[in-house]
Structure formats: C-alpha cells, structure tokens
C-alpha positions as CSV (number, residue, x, y, z in Angstrom):
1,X,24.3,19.1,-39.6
2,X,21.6,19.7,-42.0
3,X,21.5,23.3,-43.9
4,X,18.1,22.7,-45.9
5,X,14.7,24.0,-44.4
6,X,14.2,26.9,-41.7
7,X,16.7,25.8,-38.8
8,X,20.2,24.6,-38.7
9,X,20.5,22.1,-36.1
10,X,23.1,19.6,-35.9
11,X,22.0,15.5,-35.1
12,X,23.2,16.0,-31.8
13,X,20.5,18.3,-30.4
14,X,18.0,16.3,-32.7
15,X,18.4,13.3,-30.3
16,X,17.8,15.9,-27.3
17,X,14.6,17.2,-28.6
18,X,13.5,14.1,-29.7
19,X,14.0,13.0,-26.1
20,X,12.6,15.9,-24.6
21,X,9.6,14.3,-24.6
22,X,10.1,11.8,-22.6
23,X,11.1,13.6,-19.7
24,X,7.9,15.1,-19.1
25,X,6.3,11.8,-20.1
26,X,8.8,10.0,-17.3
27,X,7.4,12.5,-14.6
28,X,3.8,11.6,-15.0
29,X,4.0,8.0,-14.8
30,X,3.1,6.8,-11.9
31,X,1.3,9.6,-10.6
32,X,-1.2,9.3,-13.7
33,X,-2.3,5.7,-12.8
34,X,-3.0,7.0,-9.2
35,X,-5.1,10.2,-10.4
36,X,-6.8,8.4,-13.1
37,X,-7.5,5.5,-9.8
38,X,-9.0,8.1,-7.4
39,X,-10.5,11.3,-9.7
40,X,-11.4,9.1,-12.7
41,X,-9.3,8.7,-16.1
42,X,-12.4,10.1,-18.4
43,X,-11.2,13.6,-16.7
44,X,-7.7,13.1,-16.0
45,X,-7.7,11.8,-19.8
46,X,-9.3,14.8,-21.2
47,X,-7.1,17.1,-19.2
48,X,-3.9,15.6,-20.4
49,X,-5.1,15.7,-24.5
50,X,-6.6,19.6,-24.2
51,X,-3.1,20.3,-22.5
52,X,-1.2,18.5,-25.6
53,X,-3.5,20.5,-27.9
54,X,-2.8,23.6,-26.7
55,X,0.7,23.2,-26.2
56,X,0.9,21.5,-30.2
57,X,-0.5,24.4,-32.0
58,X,2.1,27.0,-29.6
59,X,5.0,25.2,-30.8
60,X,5.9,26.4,-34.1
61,X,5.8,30.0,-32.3
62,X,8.2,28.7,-29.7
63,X,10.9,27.0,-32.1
64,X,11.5,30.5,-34.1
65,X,11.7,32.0,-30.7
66,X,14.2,30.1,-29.3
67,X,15.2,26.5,-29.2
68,X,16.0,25.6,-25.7
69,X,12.8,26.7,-25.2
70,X,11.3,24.4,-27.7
71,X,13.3,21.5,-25.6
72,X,11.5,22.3,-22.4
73,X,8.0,23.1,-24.7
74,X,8.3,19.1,-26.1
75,X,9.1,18.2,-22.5
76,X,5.6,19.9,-21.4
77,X,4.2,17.9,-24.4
78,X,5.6,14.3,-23.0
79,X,4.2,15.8,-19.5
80,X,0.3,16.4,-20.9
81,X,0.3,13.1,-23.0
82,X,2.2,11.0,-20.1
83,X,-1.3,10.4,-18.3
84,X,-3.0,8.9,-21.6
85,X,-1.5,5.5,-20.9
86,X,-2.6,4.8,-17.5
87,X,-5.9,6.2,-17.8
88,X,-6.5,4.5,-20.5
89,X,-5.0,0.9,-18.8
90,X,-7.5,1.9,-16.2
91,X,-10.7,2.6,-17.9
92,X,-9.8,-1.4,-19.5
93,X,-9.6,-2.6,-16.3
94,X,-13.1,-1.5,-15.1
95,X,-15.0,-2.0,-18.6
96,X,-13.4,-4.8,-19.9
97,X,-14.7,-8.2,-19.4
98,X,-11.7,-10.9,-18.6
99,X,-12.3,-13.2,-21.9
100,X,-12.6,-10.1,-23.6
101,X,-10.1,-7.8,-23.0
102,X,-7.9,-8.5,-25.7
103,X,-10.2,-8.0,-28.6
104,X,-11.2,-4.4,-27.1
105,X,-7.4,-3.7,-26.4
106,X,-7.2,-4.3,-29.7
107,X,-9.5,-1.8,-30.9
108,X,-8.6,0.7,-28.2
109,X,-4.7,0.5,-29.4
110,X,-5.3,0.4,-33.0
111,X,-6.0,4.2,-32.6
112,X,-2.7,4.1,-32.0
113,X,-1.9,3.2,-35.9
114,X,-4.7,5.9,-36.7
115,X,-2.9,8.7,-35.1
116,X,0.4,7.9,-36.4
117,X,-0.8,7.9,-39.7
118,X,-2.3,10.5,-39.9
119,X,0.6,12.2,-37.9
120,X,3.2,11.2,-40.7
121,X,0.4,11.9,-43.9
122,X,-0.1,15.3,-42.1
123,X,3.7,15.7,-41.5
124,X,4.6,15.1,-45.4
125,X,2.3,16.7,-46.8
126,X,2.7,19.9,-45.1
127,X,6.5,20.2,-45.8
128,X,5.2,20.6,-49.4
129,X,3.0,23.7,-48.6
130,X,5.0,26.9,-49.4
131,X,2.6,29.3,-46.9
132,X,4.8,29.7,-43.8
133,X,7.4,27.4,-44.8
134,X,5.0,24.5,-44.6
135,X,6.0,22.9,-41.7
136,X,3.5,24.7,-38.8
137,X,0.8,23.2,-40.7
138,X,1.3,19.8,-39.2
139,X,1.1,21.1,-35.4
140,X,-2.0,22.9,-36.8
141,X,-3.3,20.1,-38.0
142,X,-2.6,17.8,-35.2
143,X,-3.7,20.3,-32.6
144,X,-6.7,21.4,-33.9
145,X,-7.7,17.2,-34.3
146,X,-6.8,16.6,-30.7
147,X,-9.2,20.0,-29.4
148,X,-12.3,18.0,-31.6
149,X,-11.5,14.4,-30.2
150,X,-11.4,16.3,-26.7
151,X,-15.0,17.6,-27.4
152,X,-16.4,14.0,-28.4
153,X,-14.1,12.7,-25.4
154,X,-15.9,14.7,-22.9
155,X,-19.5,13.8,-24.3
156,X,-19.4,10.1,-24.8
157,X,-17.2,8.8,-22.2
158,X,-17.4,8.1,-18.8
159,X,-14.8,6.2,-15.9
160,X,-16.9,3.3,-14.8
161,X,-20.0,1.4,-16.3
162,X,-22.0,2.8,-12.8
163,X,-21.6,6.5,-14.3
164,X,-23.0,6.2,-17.7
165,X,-26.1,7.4,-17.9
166,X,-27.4,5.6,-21.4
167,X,-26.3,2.3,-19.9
168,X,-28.7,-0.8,-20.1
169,X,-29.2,-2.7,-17.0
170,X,-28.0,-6.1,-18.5
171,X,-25.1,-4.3,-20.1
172,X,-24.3,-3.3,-16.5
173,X,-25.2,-6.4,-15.0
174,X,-23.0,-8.3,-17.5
175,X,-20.1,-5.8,-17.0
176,X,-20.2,-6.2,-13.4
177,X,-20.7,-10.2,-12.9
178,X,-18.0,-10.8,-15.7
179,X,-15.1,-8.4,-14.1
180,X,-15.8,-8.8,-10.6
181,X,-15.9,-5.6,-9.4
182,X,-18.4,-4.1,-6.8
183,X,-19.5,-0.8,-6.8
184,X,-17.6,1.5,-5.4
185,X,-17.0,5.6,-5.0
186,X,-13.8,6.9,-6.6
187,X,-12.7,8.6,-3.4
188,X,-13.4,5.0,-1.8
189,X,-11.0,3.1,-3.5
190,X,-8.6,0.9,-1.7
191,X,-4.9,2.4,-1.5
192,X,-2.4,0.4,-3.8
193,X,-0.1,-2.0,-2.3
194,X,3.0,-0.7,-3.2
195,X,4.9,-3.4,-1.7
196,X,4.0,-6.2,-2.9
197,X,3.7,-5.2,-6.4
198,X,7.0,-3.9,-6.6
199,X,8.6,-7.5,-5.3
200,X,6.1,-9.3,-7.9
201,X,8.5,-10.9,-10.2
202,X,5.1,-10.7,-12.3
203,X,5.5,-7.1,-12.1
204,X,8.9,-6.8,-12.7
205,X,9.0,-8.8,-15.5
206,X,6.3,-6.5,-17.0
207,X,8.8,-4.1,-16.3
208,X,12.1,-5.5,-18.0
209,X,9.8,-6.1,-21.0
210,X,8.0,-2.8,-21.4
211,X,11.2,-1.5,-21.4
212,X,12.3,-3.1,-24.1
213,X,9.7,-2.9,-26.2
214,X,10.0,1.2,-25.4
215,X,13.9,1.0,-26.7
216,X,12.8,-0.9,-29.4
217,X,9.2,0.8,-30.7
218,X,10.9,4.7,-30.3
219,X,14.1,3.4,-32.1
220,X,11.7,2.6,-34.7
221,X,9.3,6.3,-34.7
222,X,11.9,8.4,-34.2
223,X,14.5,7.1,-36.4
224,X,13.0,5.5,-39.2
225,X,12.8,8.8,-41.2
226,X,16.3,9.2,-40.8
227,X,17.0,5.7,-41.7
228,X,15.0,6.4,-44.9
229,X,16.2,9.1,-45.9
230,X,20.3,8.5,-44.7
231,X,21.0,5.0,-45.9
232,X,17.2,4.2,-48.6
233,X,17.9,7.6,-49.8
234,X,14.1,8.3,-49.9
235,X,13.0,12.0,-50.2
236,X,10.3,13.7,-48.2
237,X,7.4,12.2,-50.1
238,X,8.4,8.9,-50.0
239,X,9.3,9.0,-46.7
240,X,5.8,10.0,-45.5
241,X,4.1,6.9,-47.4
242,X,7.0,4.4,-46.5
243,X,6.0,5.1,-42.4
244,X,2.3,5.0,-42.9
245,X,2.1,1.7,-44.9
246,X,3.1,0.0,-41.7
247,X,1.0,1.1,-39.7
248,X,-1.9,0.6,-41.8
249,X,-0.8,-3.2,-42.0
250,X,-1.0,-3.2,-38.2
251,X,-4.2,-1.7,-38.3
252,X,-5.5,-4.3,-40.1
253,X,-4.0,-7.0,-38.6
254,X,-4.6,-6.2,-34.8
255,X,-8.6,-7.0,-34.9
256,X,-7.8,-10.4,-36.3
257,X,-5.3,-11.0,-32.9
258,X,-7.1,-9.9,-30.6
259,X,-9.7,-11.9,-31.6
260,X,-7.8,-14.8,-31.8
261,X,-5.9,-14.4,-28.3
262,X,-9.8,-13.9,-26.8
263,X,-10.8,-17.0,-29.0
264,X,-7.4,-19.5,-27.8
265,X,-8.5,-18.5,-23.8
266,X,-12.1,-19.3,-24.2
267,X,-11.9,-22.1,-25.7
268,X,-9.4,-23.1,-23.0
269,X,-7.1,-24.2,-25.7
270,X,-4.0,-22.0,-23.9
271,X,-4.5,-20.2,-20.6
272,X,-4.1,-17.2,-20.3
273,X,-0.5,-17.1,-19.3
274,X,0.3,-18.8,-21.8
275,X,-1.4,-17.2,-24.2
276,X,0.3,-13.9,-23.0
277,X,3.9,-15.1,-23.1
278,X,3.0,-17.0,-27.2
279,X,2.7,-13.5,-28.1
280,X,5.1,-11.7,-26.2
281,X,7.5,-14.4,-28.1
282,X,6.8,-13.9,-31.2
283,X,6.8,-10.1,-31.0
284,X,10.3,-10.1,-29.0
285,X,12.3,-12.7,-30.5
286,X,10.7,-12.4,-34.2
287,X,11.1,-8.2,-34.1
288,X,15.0,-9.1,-32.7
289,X,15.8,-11.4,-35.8
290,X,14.0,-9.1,-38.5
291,X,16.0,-5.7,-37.7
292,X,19.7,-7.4,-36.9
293,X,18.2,-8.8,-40.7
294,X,17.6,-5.0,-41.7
295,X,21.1,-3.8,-40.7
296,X,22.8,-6.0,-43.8
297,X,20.3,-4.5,-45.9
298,X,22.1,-1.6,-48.4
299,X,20.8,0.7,-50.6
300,X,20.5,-1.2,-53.6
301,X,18.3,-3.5,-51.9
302,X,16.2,-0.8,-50.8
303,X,12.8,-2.0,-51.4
304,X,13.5,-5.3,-49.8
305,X,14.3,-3.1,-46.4
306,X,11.0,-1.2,-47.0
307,X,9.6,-5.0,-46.8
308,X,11.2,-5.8,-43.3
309,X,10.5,-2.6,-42.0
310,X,6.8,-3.7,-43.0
311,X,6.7,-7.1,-41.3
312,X,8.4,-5.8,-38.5
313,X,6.0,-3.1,-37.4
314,X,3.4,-6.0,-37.6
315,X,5.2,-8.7,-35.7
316,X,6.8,-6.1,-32.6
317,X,3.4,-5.0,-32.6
318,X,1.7,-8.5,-31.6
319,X,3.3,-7.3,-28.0
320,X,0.0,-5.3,-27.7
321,X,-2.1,-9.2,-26.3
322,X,1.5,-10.0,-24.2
323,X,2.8,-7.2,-22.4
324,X,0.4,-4.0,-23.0
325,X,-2.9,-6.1,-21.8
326,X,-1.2,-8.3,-19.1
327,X,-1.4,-5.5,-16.4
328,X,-5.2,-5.7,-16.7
329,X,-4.5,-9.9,-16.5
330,X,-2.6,-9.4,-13.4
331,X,-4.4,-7.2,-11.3
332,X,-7.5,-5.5,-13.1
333,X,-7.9,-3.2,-10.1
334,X,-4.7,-1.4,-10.3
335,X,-3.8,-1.8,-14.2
336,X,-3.3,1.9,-14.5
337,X,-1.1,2.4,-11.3
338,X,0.8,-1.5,-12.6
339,X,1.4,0.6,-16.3
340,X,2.4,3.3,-14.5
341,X,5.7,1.9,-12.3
342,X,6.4,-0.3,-16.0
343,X,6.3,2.4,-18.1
344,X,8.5,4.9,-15.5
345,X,11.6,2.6,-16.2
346,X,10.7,2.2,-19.7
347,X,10.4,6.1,-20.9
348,X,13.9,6.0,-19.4
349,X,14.6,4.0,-22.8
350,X,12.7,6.4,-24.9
351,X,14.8,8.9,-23.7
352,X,18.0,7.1,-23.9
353,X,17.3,5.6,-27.4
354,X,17.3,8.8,-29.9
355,X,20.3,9.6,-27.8
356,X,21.9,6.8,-28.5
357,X,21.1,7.1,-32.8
358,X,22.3,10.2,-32.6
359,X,25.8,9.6,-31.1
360,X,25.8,6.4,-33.1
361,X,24.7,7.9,-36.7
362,X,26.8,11.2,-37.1
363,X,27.4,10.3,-40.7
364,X,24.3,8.6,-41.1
365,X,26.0,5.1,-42.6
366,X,25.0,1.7,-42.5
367,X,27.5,0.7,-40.7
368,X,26.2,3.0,-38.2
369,X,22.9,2.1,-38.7
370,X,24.0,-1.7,-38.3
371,X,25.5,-1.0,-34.8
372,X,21.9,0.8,-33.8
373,X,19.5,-1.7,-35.3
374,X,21.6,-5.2,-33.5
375,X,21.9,-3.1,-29.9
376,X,17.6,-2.7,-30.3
377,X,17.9,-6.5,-31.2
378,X,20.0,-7.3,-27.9
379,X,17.5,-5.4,-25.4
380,X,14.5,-7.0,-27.1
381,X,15.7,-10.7,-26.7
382,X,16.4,-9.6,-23.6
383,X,13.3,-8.3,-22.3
384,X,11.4,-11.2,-23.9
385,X,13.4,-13.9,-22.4
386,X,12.2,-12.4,-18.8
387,X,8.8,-12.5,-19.9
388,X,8.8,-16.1,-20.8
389,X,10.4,-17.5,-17.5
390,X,8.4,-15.1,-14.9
391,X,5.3,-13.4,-16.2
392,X,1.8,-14.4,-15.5
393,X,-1.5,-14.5,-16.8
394,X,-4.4,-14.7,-13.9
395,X,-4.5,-12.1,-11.1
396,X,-2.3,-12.0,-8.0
397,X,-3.0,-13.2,-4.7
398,X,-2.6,-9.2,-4.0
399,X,-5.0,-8.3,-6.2
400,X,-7.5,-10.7,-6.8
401,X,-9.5,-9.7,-4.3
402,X,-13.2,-8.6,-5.9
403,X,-11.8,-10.2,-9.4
404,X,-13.3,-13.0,-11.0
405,X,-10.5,-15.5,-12.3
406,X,-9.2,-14.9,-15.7
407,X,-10.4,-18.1,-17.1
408,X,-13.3,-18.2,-15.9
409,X,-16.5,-18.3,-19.0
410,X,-18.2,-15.2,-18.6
411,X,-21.9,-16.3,-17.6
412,X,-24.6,-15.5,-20.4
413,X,-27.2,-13.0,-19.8
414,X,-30.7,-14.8,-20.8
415,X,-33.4,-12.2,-22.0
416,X,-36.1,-11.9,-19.4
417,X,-39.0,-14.4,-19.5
418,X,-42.6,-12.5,-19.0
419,X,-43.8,-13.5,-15.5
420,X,-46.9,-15.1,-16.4
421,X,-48.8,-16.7,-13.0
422,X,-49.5,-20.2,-13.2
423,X,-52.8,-21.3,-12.2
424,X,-52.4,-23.8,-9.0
425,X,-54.2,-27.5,-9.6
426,X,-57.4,-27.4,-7.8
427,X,-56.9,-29.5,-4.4
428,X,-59.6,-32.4,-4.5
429,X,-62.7,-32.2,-1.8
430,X,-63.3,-34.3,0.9
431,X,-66.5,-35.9,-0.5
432,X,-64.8,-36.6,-3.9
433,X,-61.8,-38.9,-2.3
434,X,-65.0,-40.3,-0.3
435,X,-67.1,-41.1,-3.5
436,X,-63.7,-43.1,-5.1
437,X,-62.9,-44.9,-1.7
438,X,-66.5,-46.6,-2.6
C-alpha cells in the first residue's frame, strides 16, 4: 500500500483500475470495425477521441469523488478509445496502396510513440506542480490535446480517397488501380463473412499473436513505472525520462522498417508472407529472450536494465510490419472488422496482465518481478511460434475479391502527353502514279 500523494490505495485495486480500461475497450472491438465499415471511420474515429477527451479532463473530479466510480469512469475511457484501432485498420485498408502499406503504417503508428511520450513527459512533470496537488494537470493536459487533434481530425480527413474533395485525379486514379477497390457507397458495402474468417487459421493465427503481443506490450506500459521505481529505485523524475527514451528510439527507428519491409517486397526479394512472419520473429522471439534477460537484472546493475528495457521497446515493436499490418495483407476489405475479432481476445490479456503484476508483485521484489517478466516471455514465444507455421501474407480466397494481389508492382502513372493532331500523309493522285508508270 502506498501512503505518499492524495490517495491510499493498495496494489491490489491498482491492477483493477489499470484494467478497467480494458473492459470498455473489449466491448467495442468488434463492433468498431463494423461501424467504421458501414458509417465511415473519419466519424466513428472522431467520435470515439472527443468522447476520450471529455471523459479525460472529468476524471480527476471523479477520483476525489469516489473511486469505484473512477473504475467504471476508466472503463468508459477504454469504451471511447476502443474504436480507434479498427478505424484506423480500416482507413489503411482503403488508402493504402499494397507495396506501400508498410511504410505509411509506419508513420500512422509512430503517433503511437508521440502520444506516449508526451503522455509520460506530461505525467512527470505535473507531479511536480504544487497547484492542485499536481497530478490533474496531466488529464488536463492530455484532454485538452485530444479536443485540438479532434478539430484538425474533422477538417483534414476523410474515409475513402472518393470523398476528399482536394484530391488530384491521378492521386485517385493511382489509389484506386493500386488497391483494387471499386467505388462503392458506405451503406453498399458487402456484409462480412463471418464464417470463414473465423475458421481461417490465417485469422486465428493473427489472433494467438495479437494476443500475445497485448500481454506482452501492457506488461510493459503499465508496469514499467513500477518496475522502476520497486526494484531500479528511480524517483518520479527519472522515471518520466526512463519511459520516454524508448519510445523516442522507436520513433526513430520505425520509418527506417517500414521502408525496408516495403523495399524487401518490391524488390521481390521475400514475399510478402514472408516478409511478415521475418518480423513477427524477430519481434516475438527477440522481445521473449531480452525480458527473461531483464529479470536477472538487480539493482546495482541498474543502468544496464534501463539498456534492455531500451532495445526491447525497439525490437517488440518491429511487430508493427508482422502482425499489426497483416490484416490489411490478408483481406484489405475487412482489415478493421479482421482487427477487430483479433484484438477482442487480445484486450482479454490487457485486462488480465496488470492483474496478474499485481497479485504477483505485492512486495515489489525481483524475484517477483522475475516470475512476471519470464510468464510475458512464455506467451510471446508462444504467440510467435503460431505465426510462423500458419499466417499469411496475400489476401484470402474470401477476400480477394475486388483486391489486386499483394505482390503485384503498383503500375506507374505517366504525366499526360498534350494531344497534338498529327497531320495524315497526303494520299498520292491518280495522274501522279500514272506519270511514274511511264
């Protein structure tokens, strides 16, 4: 139980409002990659962040009122923010050309490692305000940020390529030959075949590895603070610049991957299967070895932890070009409603997970820590061993229907020649071939 700071609350109902979250983000799942399908995910997308915004800056009201409340408050939270996902996997899906989905998945996710910067410089620097205790500032902050990015949202984005009205007509023309896809009316769209996308062992291998990658990322963002500060003995301050360094590394390095997974397929070096499962590999079975690594790792070695912590968040985060862009691979169509049925069973790891750290950590030793760290290694070999044997990289004979194949070179779009007529050769007369005949 800690007894510093404005509320006494034991470990034990940390884990439950840490999972809290999930629980509303669970709900959503599935039924966000079907709205963002038929009503469009620019507006099913900016719905879900003005909710989150609004419910961020009421919750340091709703804590000091009461804090089973504040449980069912984060749950609304995970509820708003559970659509962003899908609706995000489905605007990819439409805009994204095949040979370069990786690179703009890329830059799409890298806001990712914006936002949780920002989230944890915001975080640690408002503990140190003495105005309010400090600690409101950052739901201030971060709500006030999302209510702006919903303004620019609403402005400069749109659900297909057909609805933008600044679009060029050899953008549009190169959108649509590249991806496949014919025009067609929201409320037109083919229903999803349930079916035989839950029997794809494509699918479900998405599944078993999206779920470990959940266990294994929300291990990491909601317990690395109290890894820091229980066994590295870091304070407040350090804290905050120990969990944004990562990030920024990954930042930095995602571009460069991207552009190298685009680069490997179009140069028809690796297809894209295989290019899929090479970094789905790396990311499971290298993030499994580096944190059993980081559960031998004591205090007086604590720098050399901060180091493995580093590399980790770089190499579990090469998963982004194997498992978070292959339901746009598989079946480009239905990427937010193939996200959606994944990430259902995997938020049921992001709920279990800070569960588990807290039963696991009471004491907050590293032999605790130890036995948390080598079960996250356990699910992630898992999870990337069923990748390797059954996932796929082209679409599926269910969904390939108005897709161009993933392999396929997108055609270049030559600039328009001027139509300049051409005069016709004059025909020759009668009485000229008669004058040569002589």
């Amino acid at each position: 139980m800690y007894n510093q700071g404005e509320f006494v609350w034991t470990r034990q109902y940390q884990g439950f409002l840490l999972s809290a979250y999930f629980y509303g983000y669970l709900a959503v799942q599935l039924i966000g990659g079907l709205l963002a399908g038929r009503l469009g995910a620019k507006h099913v997308l900016g719905t879900a962040v003005l909710m989150g915004a609004v419910l961020t800056l009421l919750t340091p009201a709703v804590a000091r009122f009461n804090p089973h409340l504040l449980i069912f408050m984060r749950s609304l939270v995970g509820a708003a923010t559970g659509f962003i996902y899908p609706s995000i996997q489905t605007l990819l899906g439409i805009w994204a050309p095949p040979l370069e989905r990786s690179i703009l998945s890329a830059i799409t996710f890298g806001g990712l490692s914006i936002g949780y910067m920002l989230a944890f410089l915001i975080s640690s620097q408002s503990c140190q305000v003495s105005m309010d205790n400090g600690w409101p500032f950052a739901f201030y902050t971060t709500g006030g940020i999302s209510l702006l990015f919903w303004i620019f949202w609403n402005s400069f984005v749109f659900s297909s390529p057909e609805q933008h009205p600044r679009i060029s007509e050899r953008e549009l023309s190169y959108i649509k030959s590249t991806t496949g896809m014919k025009t067609q009316k929201l409320n037109q769209r083919k229903s999803f075949p349930w079916r035989k996308a839950l029997l794809s062992p494509a699918v479900i291998a998405l599944l078993v590895v999206q779920t470990s990658q959940t266990w294994f990322s929300y291990t990491q963002v909601t317990s690395a603070a109290l890894y820091l500060k229980d066994v590295l003995r870091f304070d407040v301050k350090q804290n905050g610049l120990f969990m944004i360094l990562p990030y920024l590394l990954v930042l930095l390095s995602t571009t460069p991957l991207g552009f190298l997974a685009d680069l490997i397929r179009r140069k028809k070096i690796l297809s894209t299967t295989a290019v899929r499962k090479l970094f789905q590999t790396i990311c499971s079975f290298g993030s499994a070895i580096l944190i059993s690594v980081l559960g031998f790792i004591d205090y007086e070695r604590r720098y050399a932890a901060v180091a493995v912590l580093m590399i980790m968040h770089i190499v579990s985060n090469i998963g982004r070009f194997g498992f978070l862009v292959n339901p746009q691979d598989i079946a480009p169509r239905y990427s937010g409603e193939i996200f959606g049925i994944a990430n259902t069973v995997a938020t049921l790891s992001g709920i279990l997970a800070p569960i588990v750290v807290g039963q696991l950590t009471i004491n907050g030793a590293l032999n605790e820590w130890r036995t948390v760290f080598l079960i996250s290694a356990a699910v992630f070999f898992v999870g990337g061993l069923v990748f390797l044997v059954f996932a796929k990289g082209e679409p599926l004979s269910w969904a390939k229907e108005d897709c161009v194949e993933m392999n396929q070179v997108a055609p270049e779009i030559k600039e328009e020649e001027p139509n300049i007529p051409v005069k016709e050769p004059l025909q020759k007369g009668p009485l000229e071939t008669d004058e040569k005949k002589r």
